[in-house]
C-alpha positions in Angstrom: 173.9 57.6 -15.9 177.1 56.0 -17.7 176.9 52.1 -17.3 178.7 49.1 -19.2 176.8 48.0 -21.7 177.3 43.9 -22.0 177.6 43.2 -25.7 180.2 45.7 -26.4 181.6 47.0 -23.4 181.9 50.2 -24.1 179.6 53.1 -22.5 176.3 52.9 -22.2 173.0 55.4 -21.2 171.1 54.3 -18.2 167.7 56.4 -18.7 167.1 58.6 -15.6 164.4 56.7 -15.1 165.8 53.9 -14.8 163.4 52.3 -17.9 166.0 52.2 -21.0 169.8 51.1 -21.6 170.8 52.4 -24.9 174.6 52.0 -26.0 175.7 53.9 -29.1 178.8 52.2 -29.8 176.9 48.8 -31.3 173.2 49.9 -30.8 172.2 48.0 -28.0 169.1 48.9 -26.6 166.9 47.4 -24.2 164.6 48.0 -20.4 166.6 48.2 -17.5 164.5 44.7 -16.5 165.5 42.8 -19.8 169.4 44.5 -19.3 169.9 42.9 -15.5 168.6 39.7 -17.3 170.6 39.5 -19.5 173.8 40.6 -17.4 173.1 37.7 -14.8 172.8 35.5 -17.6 175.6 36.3 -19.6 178.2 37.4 -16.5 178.3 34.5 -14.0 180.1 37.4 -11.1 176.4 39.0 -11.7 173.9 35.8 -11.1 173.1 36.4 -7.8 171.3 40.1 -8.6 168.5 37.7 -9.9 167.3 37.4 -6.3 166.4 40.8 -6.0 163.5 40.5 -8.6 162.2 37.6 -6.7 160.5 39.6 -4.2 160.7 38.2 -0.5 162.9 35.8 -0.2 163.2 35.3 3.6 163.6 31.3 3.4 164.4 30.7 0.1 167.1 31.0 -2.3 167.0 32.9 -5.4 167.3 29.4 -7.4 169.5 29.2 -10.5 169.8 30.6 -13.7 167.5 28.0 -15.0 164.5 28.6 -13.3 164.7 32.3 -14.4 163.7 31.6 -18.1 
């Protein structure tokens, strides 16, 4: 699957898998995990996909980008 990839913008490899991102325009590489990370941290339109790695949240707010690291 084609995706973004965040440090060069250019086109990126989503494994099928969904366990690698692997761009080879500028070599970046890294789990699909690390990758929405590093989106919501680096793309403020994107923070708010951090809440869907918090599991339930029913109540709660995903919190900021602070309490992530």
């Amino acid at each position: 699957m084609k995706i973004i990839c965040p440090k060069c913008k250019e086109k990126a490899e989503l494994a099928m898998d969904f366990s690698l991102v692997k761009c080879g325009s500028c070599d970046f590489e890294m789990s699909y995990g690390e990758y929405v990370k590093f989106v919501a941290h680096n793309e403020a339109k994107y923070s708010d996909i951090l809440g869907d790695y918090t599991g339930s949240t029913e109540g709660q707010t995903a919190g900021s980008l602070d309490e992530w690291d």
